[in-house]
Backbone as CSV, one residue per row, in Angstrom:
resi,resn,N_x,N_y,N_z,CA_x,CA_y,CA_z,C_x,C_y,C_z
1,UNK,-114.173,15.688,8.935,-115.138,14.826,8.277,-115.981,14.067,9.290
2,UNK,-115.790,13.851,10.513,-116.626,13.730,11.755,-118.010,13.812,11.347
3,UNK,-118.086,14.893,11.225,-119.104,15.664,11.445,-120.017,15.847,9.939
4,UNK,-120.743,15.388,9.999,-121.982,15.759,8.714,-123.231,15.678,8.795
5,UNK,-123.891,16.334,8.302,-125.270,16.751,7.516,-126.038,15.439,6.918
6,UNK,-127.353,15.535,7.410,-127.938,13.896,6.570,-127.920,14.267,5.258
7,UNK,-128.046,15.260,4.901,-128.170,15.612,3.250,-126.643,15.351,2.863
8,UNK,-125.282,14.907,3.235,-124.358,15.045,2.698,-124.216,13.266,2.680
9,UNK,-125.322,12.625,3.237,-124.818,10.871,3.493,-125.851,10.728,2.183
10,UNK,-125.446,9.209,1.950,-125.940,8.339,1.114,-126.453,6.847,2.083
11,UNK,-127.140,6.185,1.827,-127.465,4.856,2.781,-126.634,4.323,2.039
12,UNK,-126.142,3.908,3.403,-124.331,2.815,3.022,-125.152,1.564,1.672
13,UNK,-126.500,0.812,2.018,-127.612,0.299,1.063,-127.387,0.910,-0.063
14,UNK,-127.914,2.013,-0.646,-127.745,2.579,-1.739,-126.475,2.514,-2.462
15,UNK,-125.202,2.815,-1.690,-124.087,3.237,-2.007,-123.166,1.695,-2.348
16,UNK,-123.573,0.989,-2.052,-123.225,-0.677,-2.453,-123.764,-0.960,-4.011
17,UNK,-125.055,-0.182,-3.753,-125.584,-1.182,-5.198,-125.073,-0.121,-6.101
18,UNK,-124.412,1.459,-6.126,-123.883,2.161,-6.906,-122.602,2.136,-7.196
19,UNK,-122.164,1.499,-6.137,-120.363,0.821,-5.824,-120.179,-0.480,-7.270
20,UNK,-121.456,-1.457,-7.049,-121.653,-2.673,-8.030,-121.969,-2.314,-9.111
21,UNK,-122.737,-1.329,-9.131,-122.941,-1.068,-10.855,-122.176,-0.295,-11.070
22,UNK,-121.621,0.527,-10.806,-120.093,0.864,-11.252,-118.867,0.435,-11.752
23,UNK,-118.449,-0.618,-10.704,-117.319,-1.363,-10.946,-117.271,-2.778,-10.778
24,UNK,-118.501,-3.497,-11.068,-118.740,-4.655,-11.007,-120.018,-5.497,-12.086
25,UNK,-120.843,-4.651,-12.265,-122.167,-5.280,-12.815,-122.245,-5.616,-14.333
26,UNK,-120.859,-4.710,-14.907,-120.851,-4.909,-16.749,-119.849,-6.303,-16.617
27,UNK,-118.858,-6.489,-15.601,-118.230,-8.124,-16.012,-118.751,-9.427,-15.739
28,UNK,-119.669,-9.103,-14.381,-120.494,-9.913,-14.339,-122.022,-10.202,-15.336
29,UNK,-122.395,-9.090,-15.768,-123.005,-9.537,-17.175,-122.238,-10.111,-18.071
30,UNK,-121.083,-9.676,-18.603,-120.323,-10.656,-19.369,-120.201,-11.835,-19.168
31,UNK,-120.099,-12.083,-17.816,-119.669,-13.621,-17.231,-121.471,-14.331,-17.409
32,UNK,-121.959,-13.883,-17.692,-123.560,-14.655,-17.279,-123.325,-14.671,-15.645
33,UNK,-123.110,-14.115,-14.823,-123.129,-14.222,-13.543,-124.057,-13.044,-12.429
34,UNK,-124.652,-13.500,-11.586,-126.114,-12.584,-11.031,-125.236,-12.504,-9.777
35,UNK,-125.207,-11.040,-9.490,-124.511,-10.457,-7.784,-125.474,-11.338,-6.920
36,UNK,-124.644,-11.971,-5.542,-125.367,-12.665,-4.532,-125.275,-11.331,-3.094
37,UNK,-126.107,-11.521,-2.288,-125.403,-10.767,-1.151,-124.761,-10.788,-0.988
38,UNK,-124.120,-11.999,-0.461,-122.698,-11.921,-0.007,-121.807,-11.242,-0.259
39,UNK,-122.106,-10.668,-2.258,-121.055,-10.074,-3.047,-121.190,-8.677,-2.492
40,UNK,-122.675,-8.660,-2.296,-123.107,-7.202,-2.339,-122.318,-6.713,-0.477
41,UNK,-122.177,-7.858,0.195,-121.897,-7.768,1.967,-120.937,-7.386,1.888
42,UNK,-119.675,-8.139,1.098,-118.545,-7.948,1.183,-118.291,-6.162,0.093
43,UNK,-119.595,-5.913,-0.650,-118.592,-4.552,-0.931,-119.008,-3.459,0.251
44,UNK,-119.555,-3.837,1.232,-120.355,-3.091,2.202,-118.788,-2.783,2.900
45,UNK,-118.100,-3.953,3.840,-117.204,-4.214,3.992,-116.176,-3.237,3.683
46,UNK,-115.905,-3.334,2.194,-114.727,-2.680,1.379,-115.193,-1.063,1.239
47,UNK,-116.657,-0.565,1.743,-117.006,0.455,1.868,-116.083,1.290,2.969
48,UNK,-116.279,0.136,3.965,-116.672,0.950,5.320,-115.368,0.545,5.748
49,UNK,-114.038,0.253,4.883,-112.990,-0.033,5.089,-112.139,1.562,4.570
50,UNK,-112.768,2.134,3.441,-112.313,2.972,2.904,-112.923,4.313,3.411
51,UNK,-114.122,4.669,3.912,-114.441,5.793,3.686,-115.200,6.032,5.073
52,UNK,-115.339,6.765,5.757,-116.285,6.789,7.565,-117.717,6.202,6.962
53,UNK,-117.884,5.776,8.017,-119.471,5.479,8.127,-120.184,5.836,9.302
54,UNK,-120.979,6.399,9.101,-122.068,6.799,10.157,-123.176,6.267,10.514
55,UNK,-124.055,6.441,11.456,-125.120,5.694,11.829,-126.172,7.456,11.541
56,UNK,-127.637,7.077,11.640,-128.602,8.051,11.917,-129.915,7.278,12.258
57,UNK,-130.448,7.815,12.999,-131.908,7.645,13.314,-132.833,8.611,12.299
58,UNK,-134.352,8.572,12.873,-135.450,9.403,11.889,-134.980,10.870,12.308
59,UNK,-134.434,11.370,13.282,-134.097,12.948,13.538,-132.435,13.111,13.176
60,UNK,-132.562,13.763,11.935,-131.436,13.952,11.263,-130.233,14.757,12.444
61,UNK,-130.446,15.525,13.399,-129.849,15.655,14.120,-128.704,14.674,14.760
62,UNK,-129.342,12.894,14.897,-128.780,12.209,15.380,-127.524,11.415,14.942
63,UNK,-127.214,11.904,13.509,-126.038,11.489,12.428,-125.017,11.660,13.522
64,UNK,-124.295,10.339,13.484,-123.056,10.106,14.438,-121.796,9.130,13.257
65,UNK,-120.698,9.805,13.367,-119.629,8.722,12.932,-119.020,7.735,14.248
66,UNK,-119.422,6.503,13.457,-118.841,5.218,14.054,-117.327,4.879,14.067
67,UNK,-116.704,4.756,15.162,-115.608,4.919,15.002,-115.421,3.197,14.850
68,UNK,-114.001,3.013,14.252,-113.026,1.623,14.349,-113.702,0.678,15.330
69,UNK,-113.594,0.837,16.666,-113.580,-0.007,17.391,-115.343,-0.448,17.217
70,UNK,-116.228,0.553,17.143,-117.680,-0.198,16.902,-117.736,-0.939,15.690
71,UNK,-117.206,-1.372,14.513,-117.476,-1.763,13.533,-116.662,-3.245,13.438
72,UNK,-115.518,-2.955,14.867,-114.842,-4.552,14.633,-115.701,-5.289,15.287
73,UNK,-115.140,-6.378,14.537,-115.436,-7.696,13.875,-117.334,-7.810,13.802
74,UNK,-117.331,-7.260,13.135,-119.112,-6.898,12.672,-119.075,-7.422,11.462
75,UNK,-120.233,-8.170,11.182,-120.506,-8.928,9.767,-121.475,-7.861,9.241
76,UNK,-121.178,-7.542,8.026,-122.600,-6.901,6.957,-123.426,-8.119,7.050
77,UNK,-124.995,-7.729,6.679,-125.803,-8.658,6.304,-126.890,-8.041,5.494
78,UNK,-127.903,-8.687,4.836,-128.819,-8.224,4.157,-128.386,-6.647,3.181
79,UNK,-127.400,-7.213,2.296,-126.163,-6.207,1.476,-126.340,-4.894,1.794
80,UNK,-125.641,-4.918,3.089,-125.229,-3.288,4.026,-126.217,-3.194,4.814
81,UNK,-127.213,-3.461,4.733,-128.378,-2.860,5.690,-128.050,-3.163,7.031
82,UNK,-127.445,-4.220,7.379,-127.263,-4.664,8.906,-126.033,-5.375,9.558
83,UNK,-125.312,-4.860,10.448,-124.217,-5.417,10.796,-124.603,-6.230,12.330
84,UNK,-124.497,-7.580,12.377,-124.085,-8.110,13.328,-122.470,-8.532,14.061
85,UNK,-123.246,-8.868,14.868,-121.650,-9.469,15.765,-121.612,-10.460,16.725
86,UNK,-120.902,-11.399,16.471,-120.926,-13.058,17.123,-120.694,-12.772,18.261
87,UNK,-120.349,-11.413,18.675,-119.577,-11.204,20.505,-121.007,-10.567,21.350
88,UNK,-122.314,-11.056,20.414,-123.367,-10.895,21.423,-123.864,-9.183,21.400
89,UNK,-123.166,-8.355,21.075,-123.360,-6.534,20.934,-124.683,-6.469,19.884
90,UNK,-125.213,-6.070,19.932,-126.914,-5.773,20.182,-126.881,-5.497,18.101
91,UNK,-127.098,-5.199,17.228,-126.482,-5.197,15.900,-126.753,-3.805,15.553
92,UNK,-126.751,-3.528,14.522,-126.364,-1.687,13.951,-126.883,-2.083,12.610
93,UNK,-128.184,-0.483,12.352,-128.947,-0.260,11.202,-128.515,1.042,11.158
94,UNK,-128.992,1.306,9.625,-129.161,2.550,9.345,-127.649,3.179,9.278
95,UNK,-127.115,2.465,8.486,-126.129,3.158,7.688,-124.983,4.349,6.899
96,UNK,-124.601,4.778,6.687,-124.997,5.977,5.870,-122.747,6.591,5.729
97,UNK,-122.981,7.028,4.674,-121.398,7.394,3.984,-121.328,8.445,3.227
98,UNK,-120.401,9.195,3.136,-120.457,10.513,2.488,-120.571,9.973,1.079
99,UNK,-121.651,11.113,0.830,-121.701,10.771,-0.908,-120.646,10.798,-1.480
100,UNK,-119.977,12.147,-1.595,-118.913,12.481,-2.453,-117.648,11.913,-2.357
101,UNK,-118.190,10.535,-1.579,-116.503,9.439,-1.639,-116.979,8.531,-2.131
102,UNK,-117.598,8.470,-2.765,-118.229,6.984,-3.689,-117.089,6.818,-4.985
103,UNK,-117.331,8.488,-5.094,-115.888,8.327,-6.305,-114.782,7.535,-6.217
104,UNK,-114.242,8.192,-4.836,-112.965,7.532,-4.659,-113.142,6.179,-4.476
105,UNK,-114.114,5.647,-3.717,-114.151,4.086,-3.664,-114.216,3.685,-4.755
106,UNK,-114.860,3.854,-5.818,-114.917,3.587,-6.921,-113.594,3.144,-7.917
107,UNK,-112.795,4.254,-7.664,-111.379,4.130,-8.374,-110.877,2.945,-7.796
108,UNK,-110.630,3.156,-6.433,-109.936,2.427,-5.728,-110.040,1.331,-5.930
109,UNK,-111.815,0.874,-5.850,-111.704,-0.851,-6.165,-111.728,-1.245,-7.449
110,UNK,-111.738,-0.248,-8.570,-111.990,-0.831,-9.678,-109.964,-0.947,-10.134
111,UNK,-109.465,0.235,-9.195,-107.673,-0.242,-9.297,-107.443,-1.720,-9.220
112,UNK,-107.926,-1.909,-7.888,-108.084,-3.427,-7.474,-107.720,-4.435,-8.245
113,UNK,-109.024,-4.046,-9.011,-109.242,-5.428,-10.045,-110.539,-5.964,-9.103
């Protein structure tokens, strides 16, 4: 799973707000309650906890999986689009997660609760 195709990613962006309306957006309508980033940061987070994440530039060639150690202690910001880091490391765009594990995240956090 290293290894993929830009046609097989989703923007980690996209895949948050399909993560929320999935398993989040009908209780929070119930609740009268409006998703904040933060909500949307932290499912970025619970993304990229569960499933690889990759980086790409404009030449689809350049799709790379990010391993563990680049993603610690990195904050999401602007819901997935951008990870910083308080240890000064330069920050990380451009996103991107296999489509066909949205499912499983899906289960998983809606197991959750």
């Amino acid at each position: 799973m290293d290894e993929k195709k830009a046609d097989d990613l989703v923007p980690l962006e996209l895949a948050v707000e399909t993560v929320y309306a999935r398993v989040y957006e009908a209780q929070h309508r119930k609740a009268g309650l409006v998703c904040s980033p933060e909500q949307l940061n932290g499912i970025a987070h619970a993304i990229a906890a569960l499933v690889p994440v990759f980086i790409y530039d404009k030449d689809p060639a350049s799709v790379r999986r990010l391993g563990d150690h680049e993603l610690e202690k990195g904050l999401f910001r602007e819901c997935g689009r951008i990870m910083i880091f308080l240890d000064g490391r330069a920050p990380i765009r451009t996103f991107a997660v296999p489509g066909e594990a949205l499912d499983s995240v899906v289960r998983q956090l809606s197991a959750a609760g």
